[in-house]
C-alpha positions in Angstrom: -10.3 16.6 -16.1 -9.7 15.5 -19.7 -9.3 12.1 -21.1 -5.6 12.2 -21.2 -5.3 13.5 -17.7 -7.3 10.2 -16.4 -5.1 8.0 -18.4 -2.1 9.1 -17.0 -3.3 9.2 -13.5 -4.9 5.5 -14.3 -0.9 4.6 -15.2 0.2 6.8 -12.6 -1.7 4.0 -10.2 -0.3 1.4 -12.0 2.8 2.5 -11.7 2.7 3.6 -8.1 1.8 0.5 -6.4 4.4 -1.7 -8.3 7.1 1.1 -7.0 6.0 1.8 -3.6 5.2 -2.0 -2.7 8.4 -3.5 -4.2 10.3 -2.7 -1.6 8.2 -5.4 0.6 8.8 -7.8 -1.4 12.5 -7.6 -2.1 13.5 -7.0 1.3 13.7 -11.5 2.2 16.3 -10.9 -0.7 18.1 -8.3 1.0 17.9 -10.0 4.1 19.0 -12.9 2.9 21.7 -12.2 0.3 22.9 -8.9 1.4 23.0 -9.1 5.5 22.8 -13.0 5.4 20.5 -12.4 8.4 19.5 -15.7 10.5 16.2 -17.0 9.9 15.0 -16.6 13.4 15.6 -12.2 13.6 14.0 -11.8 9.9 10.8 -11.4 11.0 11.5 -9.0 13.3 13.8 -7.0 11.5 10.9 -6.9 8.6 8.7 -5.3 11.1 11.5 -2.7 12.4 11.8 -1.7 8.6 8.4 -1.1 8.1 7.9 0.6 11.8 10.6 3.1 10.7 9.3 3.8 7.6 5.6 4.5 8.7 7.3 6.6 11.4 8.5 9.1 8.4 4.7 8.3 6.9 2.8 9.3 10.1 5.1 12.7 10.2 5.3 14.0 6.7 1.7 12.5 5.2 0.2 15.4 6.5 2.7 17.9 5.6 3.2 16.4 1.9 -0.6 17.0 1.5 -0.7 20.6 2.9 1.9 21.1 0.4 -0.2 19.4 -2.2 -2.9 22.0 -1.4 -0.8 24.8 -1.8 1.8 24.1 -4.6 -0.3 21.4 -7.0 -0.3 17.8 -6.7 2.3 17.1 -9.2 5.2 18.6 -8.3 4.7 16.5 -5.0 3.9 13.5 -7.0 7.0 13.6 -10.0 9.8 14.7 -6.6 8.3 12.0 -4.5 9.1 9.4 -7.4 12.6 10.7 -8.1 13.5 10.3 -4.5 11.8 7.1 -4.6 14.2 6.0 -8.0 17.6 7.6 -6.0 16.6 5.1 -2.7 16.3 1.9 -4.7 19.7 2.7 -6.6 21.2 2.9 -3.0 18.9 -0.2 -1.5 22.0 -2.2 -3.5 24.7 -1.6 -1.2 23.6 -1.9 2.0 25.2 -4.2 3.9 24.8 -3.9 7.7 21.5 -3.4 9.2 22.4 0.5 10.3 22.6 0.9 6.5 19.5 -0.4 5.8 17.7 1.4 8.4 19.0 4.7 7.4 18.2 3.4 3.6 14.8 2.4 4.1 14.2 5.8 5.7 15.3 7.3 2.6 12.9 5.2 0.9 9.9 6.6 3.1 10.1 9.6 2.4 9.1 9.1 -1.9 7.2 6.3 -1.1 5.0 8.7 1.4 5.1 12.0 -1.6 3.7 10.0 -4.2 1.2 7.4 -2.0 0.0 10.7 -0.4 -0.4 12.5 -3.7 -2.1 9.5 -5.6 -4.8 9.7 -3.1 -5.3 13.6 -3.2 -5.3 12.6 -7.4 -8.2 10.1 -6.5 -10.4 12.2 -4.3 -9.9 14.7 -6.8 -10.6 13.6 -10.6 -13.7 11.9 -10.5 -17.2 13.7 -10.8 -19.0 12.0 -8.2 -21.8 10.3 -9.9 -18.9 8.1 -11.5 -16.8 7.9 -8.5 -17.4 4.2 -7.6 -16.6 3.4 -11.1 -13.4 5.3 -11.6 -12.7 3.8 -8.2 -12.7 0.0 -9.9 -10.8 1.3 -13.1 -8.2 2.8 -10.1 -8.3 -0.9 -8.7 -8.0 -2.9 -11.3 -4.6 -0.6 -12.4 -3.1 -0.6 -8.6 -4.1 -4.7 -9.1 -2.1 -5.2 -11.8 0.5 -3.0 -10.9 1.0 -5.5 -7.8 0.9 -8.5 -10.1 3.8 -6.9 -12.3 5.9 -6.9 -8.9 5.1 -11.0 -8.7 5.2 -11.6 -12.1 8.4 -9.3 -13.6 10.1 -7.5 -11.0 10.4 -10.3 -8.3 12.1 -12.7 -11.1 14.7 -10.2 -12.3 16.9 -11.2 -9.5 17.1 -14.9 -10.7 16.9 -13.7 -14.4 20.4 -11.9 -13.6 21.4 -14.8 -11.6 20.9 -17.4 -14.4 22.7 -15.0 -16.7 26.0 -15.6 -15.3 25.9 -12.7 -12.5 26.4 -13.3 -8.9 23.2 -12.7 -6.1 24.7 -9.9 -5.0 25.3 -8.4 -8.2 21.7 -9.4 -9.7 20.2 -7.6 -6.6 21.8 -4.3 -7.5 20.7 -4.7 -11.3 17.5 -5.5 -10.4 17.1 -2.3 -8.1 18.4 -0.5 -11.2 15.7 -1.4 -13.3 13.4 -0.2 -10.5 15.2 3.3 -10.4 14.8 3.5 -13.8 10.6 2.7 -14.2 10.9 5.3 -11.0 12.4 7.5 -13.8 9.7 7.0 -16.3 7.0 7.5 -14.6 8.1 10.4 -12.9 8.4 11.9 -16.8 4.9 10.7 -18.0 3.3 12.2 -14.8 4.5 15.5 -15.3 3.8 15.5 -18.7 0.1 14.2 -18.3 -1.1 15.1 -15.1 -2.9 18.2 -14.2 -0.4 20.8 -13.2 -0.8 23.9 -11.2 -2.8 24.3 -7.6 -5.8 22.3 -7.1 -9.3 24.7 -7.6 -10.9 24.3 -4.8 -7.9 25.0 -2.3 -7.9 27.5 0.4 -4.8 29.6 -1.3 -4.4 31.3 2.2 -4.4 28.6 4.7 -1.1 28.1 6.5 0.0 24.1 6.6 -0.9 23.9 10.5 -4.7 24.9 10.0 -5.0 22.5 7.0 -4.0 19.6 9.4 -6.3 21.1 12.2 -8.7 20.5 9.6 -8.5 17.4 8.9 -8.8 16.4 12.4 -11.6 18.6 12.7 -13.4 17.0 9.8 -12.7 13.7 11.7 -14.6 14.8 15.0 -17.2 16.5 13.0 -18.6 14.1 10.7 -19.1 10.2 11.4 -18.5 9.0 8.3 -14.9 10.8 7.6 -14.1 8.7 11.0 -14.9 5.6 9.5 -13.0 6.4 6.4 -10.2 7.6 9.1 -10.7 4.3 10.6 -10.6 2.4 7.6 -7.5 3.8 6.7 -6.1 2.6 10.1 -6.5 -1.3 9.6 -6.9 -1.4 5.3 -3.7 1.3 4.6 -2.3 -1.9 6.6 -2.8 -4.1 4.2 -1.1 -4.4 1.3 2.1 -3.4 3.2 1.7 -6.6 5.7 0.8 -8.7 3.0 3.8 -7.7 1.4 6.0 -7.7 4.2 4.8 -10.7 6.1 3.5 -13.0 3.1 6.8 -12.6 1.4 8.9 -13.0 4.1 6.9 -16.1 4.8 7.2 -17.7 1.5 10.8 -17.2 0.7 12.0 -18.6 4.0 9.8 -21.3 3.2 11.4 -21.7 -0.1 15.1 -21.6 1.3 13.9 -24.0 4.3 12.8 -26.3 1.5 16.5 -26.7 -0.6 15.5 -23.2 -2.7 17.9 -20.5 -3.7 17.4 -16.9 -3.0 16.5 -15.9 -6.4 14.1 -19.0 -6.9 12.5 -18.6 -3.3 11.8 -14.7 -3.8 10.3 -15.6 -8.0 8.1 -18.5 -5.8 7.0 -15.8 -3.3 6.4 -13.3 -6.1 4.1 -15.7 -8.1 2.0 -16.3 -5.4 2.1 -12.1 -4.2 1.1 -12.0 -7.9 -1.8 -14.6 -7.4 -3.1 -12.4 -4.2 -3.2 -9.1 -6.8 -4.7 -10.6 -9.6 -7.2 -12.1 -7.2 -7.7 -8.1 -6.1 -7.4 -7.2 -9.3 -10.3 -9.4 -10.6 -12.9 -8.5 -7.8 -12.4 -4.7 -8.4 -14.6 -3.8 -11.1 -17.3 -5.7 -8.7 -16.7 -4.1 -5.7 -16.5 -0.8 -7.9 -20.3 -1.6 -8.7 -21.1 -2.3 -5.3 -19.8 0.9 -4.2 -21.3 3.3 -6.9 -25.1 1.0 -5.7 -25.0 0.8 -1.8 -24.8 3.1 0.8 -21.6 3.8 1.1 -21.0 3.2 4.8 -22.9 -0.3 4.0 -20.4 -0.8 1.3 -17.5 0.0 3.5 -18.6 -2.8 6.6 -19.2 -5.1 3.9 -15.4 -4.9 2.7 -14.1 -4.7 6.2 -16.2 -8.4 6.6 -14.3 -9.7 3.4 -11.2 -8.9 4.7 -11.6 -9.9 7.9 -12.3 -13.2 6.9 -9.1 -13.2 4.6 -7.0 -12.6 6.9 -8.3 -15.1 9.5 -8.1 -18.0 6.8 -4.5 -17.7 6.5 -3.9 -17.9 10.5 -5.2 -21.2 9.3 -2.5 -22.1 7.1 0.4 -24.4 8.1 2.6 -24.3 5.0 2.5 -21.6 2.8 3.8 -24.1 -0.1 0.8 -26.2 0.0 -2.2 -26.3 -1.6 -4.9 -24.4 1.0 -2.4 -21.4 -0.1 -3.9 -20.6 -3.4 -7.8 -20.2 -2.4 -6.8 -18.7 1.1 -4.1 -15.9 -1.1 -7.4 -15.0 -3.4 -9.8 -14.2 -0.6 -6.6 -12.0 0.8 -6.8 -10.4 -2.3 -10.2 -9.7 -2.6 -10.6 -8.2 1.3 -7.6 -6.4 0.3 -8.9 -4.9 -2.6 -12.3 -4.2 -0.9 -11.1 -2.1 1.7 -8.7 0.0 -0.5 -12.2 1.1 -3.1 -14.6 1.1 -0.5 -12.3 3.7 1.7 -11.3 5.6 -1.0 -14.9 5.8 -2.0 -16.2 7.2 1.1 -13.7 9.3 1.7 -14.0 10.9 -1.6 -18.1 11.3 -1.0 -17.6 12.7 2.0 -14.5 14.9 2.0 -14.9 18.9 1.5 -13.7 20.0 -1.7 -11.7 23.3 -0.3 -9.9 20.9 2.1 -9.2 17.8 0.5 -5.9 18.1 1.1 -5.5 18.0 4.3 -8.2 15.2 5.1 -6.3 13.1 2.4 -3.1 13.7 4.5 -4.8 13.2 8.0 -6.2 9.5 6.3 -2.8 8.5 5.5 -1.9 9.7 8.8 -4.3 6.9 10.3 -2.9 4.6 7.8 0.7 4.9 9.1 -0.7 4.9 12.3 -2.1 1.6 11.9 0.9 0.0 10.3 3.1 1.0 13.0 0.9 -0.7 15.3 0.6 -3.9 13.3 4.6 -3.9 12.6 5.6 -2.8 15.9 3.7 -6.1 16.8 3.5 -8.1 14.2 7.5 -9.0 13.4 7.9 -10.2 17.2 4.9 -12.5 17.2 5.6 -13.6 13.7 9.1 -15.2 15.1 8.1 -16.0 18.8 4.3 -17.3 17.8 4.1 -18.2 14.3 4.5 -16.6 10.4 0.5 -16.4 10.4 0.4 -14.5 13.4 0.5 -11.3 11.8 -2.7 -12.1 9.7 -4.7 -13.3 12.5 -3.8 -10.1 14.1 -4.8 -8.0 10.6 -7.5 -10.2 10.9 -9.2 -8.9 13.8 -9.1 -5.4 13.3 -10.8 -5.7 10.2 -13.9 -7.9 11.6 -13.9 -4.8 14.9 -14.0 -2.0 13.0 -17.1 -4.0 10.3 -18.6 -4.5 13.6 -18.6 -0.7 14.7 -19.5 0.3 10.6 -22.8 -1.8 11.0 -23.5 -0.5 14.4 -23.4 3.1 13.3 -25.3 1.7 10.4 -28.2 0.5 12.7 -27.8 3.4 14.9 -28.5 6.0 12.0 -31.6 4.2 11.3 -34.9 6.0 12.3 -37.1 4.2 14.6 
């Protein structure tokens, strides 16, 4: 790897979490403006959207990355972005839930190429006595990709709006815009990234024995599982927070005498404070990771998220002033769990077959998103909007207490 090949990919991260996470934070706008949906169903509607679209994670991650393995990483990585640009260009004219469904689908299936491929990128570039470091650099560019959704892309729609156009209309321009970065990056990437199959692939393993062996990897050694496991509550993350937070906010806004436009810029300023929060406490949790054990690193960040998540079941109003320190510990757990499982899966996966344990991680990662939105848009309307966290919550704080057991438990006696 070359220094312009880890620039790139450091944009490429950039780049990837803005595009890929946008879509969680315009949908209240879509909701709102385009389907005029009724408070009381947005919630779980926002959960159904997600559900279907971790159903086309959970069934092509795997595939995408056995592909990865065979064909090169980029060629996964600059298709997955064009579908991803051709989706938001459509996003704009939905207007009927069956629409969106089948849109958001669409949406999945870049958004799962290029998340996929960015973690195969991650695992790997780095040598591994820098890992932990490249690891922060990778976090502090996926945290301020997320803050350029709160503080640019979220306030296009009330940019267009105070320009003269209609919502409708400043929704579809806005979604332009986002087709068009989509564009972009897709043309840096496949000028700058590392072309061609990845060295240390098995050229003639079929795509069924490369998702065997992830699985296998899984069973075999304790600390892929963790990682695995990891990548069931943390792959959660930043999706929920997203989905849920957003959502939260902007009907929040509009219950308080907002606009559309105004409610999703006030949601996206505080999504932004949550990433730049992340973004800040990378580089440290970089250090921590490169100077503990790495399964001692990884319980650590599953604590800090825990406890996140479970300070905003304690918020009442996500428009007063407990919301600022509550979104910054969000970011941080966030944050800590996205290095500290990338980390250890790097460490630990097997260079011939990185593929497919990459794919079989963002398996577990769909798989724990569909349980959380399969669960979390009905309690988040029939319970309360900080349901969901509370839920995210205590995932987190089970699976720190399972990484400290096995921590203990590997100790001699």
């Amino acid at each position: 790897m070359r220094k312009f090949n880890a620039i790139i990919y450091l944009y490429a991260a950039f780049a990837t979490v803005a595009l890929t996470s946008f879509i969680s934070i315009f949908m209240p706008y879509i909701l709102n403006v385009n389907l005029a949906l009724p408070t009381g169903e947005q919630g779980r509607v926002a959960g159904q959207l997600v559900f279907y679209g971790e159903i086309i994670m959970l069934t092509t991650a795997g595939i995408f990355g056995a592909w990865s393995d065979q064909y090169g990483r980029k060629i996964v990585f600059v298709s997955g972005l064009l579908a991803l640009g051709a989706g938001y260009v459509a996003l704009g004219y939905a207007n009927n839930l069956n629409m969106l469904i089948a849109l958001r689908i669409l949406l999945a299936f870049g958004i799962t190429a290029v998340s996929v491929m960015l973690s195969a990128i991650q695992v790997d570039y780095p040598a591994e006595e820098s890992r932990g470091k490249l690891m922060g650099f990778t976090g502090m560019a996926i945290g301020l990709g997320a803050v350029m959704i709160g503080l640019v892309f979220a306030r296009l729609p009330d940019t267009f709006t105070n320009a003269g156009v209609s919502e409708i209309l400043a929704g579809r321009y806005t979604l332009y815009s986002i087709a068009a970065v989509c564009g972009v990056t897709a043309l840096v990437c496949s000028i700058g990234l590392v072309g061609g199959k990845p060295p240390h692939a098995q050229p003639a393993t079929t795509t069924r024995q490369l998702l065997l062996e992830g699985i296998r990897m899984g069973r075999e050694n304790p600390k892929i599982l963790l990682a695995y496991g990891s990548g069931f509550v943390g792959r959660a993350d930043l999706v929920v927070v997203g989905t849920f937070y957003s959502l939260w906010v902007t009907q929040a806004g509009i219950a308080a005498g907002m606009g559309p436009e105004v409610a999703a810029r006030t949601a996206g300023s505080l999504f932004a404070m949550v990433m730049t929060a992340a973004l800040l406490w990378a580089p440290v949790m970089g250090w921590l990771n490169d100077r503990l054990e790495r399964t001692l690193a990884m319980a650590i960040a599953l604590s800090i998220a825990a406890a996140g998540y479970s300070t905003m079941g304690l918020i009442s109003d996500p428009l007063a002033g407990w919301i600022y320190p509550a979104s910054v510990l969000l970011g941080m757990g966030q944050m800590s769990v996205t290095l500290a499982s990338q980390t250890l899966l790097g460490q630990e996966a097997p260079k011939k077959s990185r593929g497919a344990v990459v794919g079989t991680f963002t398996v577990f990662g769909a798989a724990g998103i569909l349980f959380v939105t399969s669960i979390g848009g009905r309690i988040y309307d029939s319970i309360d909007p900080s349901a969901p966290f509370v839920l995210i919550g205590v995932a987190n704080g089970l699976l720190a207490i399972l990484a400290f057991w096995s921590i203990r438990r590997s100790r001699p006696t």
